[in-house]
PASE-16633 format. One line per field, with one value per residue (C-alpha): x, y, z; chain. Coordinates in nm, 4 decimals. Last residue first. Layout:
BEGIN
east (X;...)
north (Y;...)
up (Z;...)
chaine (A;...)
This chain:
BEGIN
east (8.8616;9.0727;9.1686;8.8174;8.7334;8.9965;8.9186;8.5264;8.6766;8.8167;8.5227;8.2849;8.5701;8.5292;8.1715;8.2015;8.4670;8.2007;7.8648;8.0632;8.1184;7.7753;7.6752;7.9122;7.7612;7.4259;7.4749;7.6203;7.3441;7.1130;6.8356;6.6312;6.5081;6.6891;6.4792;6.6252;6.9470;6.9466;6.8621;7.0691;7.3562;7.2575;7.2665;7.6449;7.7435;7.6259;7.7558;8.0839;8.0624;7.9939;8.2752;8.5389;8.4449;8.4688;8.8666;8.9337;8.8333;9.0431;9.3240;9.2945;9.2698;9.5958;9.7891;9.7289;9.8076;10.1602;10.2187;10.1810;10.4055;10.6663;10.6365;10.6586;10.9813;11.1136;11.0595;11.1713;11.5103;11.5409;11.5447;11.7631;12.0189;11.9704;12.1070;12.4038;12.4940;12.4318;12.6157;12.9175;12.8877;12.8506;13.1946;13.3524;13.2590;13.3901;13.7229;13.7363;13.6526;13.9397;14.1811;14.0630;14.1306;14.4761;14.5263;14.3737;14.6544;14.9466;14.8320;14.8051;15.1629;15.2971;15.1348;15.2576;15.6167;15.5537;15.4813;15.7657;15.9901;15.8317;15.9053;16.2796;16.3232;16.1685;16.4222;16.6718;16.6073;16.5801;16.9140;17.0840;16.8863;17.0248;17.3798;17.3980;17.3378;17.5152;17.8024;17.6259;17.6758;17.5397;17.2951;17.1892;17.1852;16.9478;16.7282;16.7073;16.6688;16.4095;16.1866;16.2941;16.1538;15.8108;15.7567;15.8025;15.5302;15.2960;15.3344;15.2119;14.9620;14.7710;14.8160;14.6532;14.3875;14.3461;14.3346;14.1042;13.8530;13.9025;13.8089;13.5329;13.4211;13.4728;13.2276;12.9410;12.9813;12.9893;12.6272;12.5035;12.5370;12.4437;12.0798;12.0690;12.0940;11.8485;11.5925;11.5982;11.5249;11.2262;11.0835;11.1993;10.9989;10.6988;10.6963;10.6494;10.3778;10.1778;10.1958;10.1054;9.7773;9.7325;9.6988;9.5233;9.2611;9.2539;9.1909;8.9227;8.7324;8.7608;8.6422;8.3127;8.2766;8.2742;8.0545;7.8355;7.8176;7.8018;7.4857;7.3508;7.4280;7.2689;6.8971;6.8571;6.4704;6.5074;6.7613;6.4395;6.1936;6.4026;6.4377;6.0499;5.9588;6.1979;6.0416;5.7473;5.8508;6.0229;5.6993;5.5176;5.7771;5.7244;5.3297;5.4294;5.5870;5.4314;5.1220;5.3345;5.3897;5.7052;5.8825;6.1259;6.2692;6.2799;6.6591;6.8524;7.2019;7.0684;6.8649;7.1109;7.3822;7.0625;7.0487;7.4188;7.4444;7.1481;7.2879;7.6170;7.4725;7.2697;7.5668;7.7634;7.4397;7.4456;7.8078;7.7130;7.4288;7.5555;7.8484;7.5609;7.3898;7.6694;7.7718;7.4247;7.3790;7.6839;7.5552;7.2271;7.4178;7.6151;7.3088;7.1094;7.3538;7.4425;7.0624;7.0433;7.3373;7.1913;6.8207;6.9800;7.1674;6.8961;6.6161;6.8835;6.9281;6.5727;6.4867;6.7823;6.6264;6.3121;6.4204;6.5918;6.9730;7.1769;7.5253;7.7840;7.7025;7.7180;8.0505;8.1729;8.0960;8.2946;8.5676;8.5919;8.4734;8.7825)
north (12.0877;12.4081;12.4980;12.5254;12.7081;12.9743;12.9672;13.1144;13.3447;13.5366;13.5255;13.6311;13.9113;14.0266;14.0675;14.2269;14.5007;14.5092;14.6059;14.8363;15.0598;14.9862;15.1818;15.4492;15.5043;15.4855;15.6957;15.9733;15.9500;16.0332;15.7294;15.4539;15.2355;14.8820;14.6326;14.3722;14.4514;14.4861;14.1229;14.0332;14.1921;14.0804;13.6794;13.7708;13.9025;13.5065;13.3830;13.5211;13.4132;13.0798;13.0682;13.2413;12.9570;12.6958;12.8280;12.7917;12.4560;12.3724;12.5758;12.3683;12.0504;12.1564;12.2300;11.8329;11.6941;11.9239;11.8136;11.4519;11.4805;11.6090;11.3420;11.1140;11.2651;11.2526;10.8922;10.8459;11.0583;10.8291;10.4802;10.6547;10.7188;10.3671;10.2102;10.4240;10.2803;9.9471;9.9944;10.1597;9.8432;9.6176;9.7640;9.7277;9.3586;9.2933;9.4204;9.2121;8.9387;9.0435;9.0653;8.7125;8.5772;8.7268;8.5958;8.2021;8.2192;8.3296;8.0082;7.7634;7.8680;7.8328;7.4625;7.3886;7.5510;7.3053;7.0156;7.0369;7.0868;6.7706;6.5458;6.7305;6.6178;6.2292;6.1962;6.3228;6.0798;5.8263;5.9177;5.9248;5.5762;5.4186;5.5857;5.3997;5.5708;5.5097;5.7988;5.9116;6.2656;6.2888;6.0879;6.3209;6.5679;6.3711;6.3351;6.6761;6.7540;6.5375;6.6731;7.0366;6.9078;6.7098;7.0815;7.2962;7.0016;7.0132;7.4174;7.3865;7.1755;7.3685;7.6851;7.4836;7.4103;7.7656;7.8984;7.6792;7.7869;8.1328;8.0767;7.8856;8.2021;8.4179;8.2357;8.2325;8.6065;8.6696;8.3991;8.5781;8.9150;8.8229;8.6522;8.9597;9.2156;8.9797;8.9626;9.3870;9.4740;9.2222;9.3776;9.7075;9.6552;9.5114;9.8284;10.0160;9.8462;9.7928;10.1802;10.2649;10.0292;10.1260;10.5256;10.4637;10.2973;10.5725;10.8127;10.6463;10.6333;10.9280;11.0752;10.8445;10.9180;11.3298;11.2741;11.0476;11.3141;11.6423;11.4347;11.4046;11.7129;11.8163;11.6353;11.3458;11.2859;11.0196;10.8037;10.8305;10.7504;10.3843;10.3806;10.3405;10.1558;9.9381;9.8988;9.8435;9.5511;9.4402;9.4145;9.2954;9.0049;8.9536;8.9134;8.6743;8.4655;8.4904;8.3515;8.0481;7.9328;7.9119;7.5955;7.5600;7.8696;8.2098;8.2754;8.5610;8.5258;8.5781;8.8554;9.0341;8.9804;9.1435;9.4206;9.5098;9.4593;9.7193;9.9556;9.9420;9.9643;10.2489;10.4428;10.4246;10.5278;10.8355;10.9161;10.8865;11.0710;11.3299;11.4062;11.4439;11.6695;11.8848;11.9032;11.9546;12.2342;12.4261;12.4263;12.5446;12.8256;12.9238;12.9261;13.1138;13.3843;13.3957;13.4335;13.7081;13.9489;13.9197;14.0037;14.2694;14.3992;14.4055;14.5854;14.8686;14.9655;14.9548;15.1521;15.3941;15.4794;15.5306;15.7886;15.9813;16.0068;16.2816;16.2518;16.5470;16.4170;16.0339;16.1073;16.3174;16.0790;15.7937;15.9807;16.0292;15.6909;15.5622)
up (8.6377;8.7766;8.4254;8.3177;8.6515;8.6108;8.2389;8.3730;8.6001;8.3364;8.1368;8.4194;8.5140;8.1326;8.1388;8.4780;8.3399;8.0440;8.2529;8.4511;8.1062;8.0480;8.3778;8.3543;8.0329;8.1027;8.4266;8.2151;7.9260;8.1554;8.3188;8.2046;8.4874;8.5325;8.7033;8.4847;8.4968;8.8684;8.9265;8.6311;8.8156;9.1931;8.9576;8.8545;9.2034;9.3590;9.0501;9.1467;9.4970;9.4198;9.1678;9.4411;9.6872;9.3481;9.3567;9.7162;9.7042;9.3679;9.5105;9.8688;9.6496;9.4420;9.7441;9.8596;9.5831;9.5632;9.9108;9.7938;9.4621;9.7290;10.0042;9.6411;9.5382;9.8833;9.8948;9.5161;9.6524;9.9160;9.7211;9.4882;9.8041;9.8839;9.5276;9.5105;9.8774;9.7225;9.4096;9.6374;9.8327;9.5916;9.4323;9.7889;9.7256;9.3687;9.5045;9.8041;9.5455;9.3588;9.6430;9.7403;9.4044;9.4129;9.7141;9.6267;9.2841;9.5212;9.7737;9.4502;9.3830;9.7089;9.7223;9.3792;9.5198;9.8718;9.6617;9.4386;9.7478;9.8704;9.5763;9.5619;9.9450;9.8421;9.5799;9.7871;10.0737;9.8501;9.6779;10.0221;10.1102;9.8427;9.8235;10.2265;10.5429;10.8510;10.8785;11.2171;11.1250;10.7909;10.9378;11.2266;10.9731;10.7429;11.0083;11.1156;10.7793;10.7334;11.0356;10.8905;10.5860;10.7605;10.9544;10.6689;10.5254;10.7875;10.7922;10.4303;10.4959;10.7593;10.5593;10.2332;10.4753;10.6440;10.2718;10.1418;10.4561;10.3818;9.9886;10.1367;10.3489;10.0798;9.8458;10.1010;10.1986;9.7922;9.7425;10.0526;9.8999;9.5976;9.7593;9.9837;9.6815;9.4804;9.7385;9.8014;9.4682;9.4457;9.7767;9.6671;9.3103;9.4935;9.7916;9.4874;9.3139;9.6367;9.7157;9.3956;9.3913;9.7724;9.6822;9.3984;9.5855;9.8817;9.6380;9.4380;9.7815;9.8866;9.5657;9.5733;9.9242;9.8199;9.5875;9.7930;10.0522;9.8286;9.6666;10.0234;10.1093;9.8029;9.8389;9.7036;9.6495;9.3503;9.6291;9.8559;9.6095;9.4814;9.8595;9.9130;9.5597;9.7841;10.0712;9.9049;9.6824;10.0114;10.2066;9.8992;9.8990;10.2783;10.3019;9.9963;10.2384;10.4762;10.2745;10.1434;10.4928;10.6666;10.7795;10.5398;10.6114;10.4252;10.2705;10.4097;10.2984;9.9023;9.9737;10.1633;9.8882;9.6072;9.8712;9.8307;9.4785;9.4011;9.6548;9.4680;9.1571;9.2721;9.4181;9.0456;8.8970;9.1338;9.0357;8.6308;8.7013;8.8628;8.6647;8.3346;8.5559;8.5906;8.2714;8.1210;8.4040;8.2708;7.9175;8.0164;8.2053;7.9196;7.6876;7.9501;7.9436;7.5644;7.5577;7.8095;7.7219;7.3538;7.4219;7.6688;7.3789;7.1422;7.4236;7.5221;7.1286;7.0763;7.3642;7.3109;6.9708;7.0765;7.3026;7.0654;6.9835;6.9398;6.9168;7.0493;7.3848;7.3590;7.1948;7.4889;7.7359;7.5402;7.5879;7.9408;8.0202;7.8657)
chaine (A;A;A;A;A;A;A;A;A;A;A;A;A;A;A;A;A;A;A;A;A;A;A;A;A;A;A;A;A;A;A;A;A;A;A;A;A;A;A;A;A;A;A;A;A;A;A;A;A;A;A;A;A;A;A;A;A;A;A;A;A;A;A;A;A;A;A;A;A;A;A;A;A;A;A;A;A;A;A;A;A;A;A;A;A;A;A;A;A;A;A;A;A;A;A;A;A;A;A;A;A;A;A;A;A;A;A;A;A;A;A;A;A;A;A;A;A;A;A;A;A;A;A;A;A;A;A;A;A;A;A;A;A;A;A;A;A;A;A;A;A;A;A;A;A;A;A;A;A;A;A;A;A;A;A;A;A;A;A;A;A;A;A;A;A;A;A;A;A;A;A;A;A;A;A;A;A;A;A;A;A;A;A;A;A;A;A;A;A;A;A;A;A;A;A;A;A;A;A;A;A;A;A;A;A;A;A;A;A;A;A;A;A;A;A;A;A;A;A;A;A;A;A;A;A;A;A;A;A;A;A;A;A;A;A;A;A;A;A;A;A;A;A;A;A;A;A;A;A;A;A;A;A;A;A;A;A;A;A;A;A;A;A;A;A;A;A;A;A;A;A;A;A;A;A;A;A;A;A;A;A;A;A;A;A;A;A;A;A;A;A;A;A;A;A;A;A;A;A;A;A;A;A;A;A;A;A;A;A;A;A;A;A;A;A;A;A;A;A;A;A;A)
């Protein structure tokens, strides 16, 4: 590229009026597209300023108005100490009102950087609340169905034992009657009557012991579905922790990324000082520029658009960085 555009300044010929004007339009340019950007970039920044300073004022303004308020003048005092005390805090704060006008950047760097802090930390709690909320709430209604389950199984356990009970007091009343009916049998004593009672009152308890059986068939399969129901809590439950972990490592992850993007956005306004700090060396030598051969001139301009587009480059770094 420079190459070529050597050998057209050489085959043209221009005078030296001609480079004068041609030098004076595009510096007229360069410089008003310059002081255009830079206006615009001071509006901005001014405009953050203000809204962070007014911010701080309130603040202050609340503060004092608190300290006025706890620290009423006694009873006792006399109406010229009183007003010896209003100038005094009339003055004091014409004072501070001059003071927070006379900021000077590490004290704006300071209440930015409170201001950030502080916005941080808030966000920070209001997610935090919110999630430790939803695992609170989670974490009542798996211990309430848990304990409702727990509760269920241990009166199904409790049935159980009872109908057990009774059912080994009634093997025990047959083989009692048996015994009886044996000894009977054997003794020759007993009447039709009492053999029909008898056998009335074995086919009673043989109903009772099937209803009993039955009622002990119907409790297992119950218990085999509730054991069923309960290794299904488990799985839910297990299911339920490992998405509980992932949203932890989720967050560690959102965190680190946080973090990365304020050591970019630091590194980033680094490279911006530095570029303004080559940017202003430019204009410096710009202005003080000296006419020279057409070689210079053109190594020169070709320099002057590489930096043109670095400054343009840089400047979608920064938009992207805000």
């Amino acid at each position: 590229m420079e190459t070529i555009e050597i050998k057209h300044v050489q085959n043209e010929s221009f005078s030296p009026n001609q480079y004068n004007t041609f030098l004076s339009v595009d510096t007229d340019h360069v410089k008003l597209a310059q002081q255009f950007k830079k206006i615009e970039r001071d509006i901005i920044e001014l405009t953050l300023e203000n809204q962070i300073f007014r911010k701080t004022l309130e603040g202050k303004k609340v503060q004092q108005n608190n300290d006025t308020e706890t620290s009423l003048p006694n009873v006792s005092e006399s109406s010229s100490e009183r007003l010896l005390r209003k100038h005094s805090k009339s003055r004091n704060s014409n004072k501070n009102d001059c003071n927070l006008r006379l900021l000077t950047w590490e004290q704006k760097l300071d209440i930015i950087i409170a201001e950030l802090e502080q916005m941080k930390s808030e966000k920070q709690n209001t997610t935090n609340i919110d999630k430790i909320e939803l695992l609170e709430v989670r974490t009542y209604k798996r211990e309430k169905f848990m304990y409702y389950f727990s509760e269920r199984l241990k009166s199904r356990e409790s049935n159980t034992n009872k109908l057990r009970d009774k059912s080994s007091d009634l093997i025990c009343q047959i083989k009692r009657l048996e015994a009886q009916m044996t000894q009977n049998e054997e003794n020759q004593t007993l009447n039709e009557i009492n053999l029909s009672q008898l056998k009335i009152e074995n086919q009673l308890c043989l109903n009772k012991i099937d209803e009993k059986n039955a009622e002990l068939i119907v409790l297992k399969n119950e218990i085999e579905n509730m054991s069923e129901q309960g290794d299904q809590i488990k799985i839910a439950l297990q299911l339920e922790s490992k998405n509980y972990q992932t949203i932890l490592n989720n967050i560690k992850k959102q965190e680190e990324l946080i973090d990365q993007t304020q050591q970019d956005i630091i590194y980033l306004q680094q490279e911006i000082v530095d570029a303004e700090n080559t940017n202003k060396m430019l204009i410096g030598q710009r202005q003080n520029y000296k006419l020279s051969d057409a070689f210079s001139y053109v190594k020169k301009k070709s320099l002057f658009y590489q930096l043109q587009q670095d400054v343009q480059v840089w400047e979608r770094k920064v938009e992207i960085a805000k």
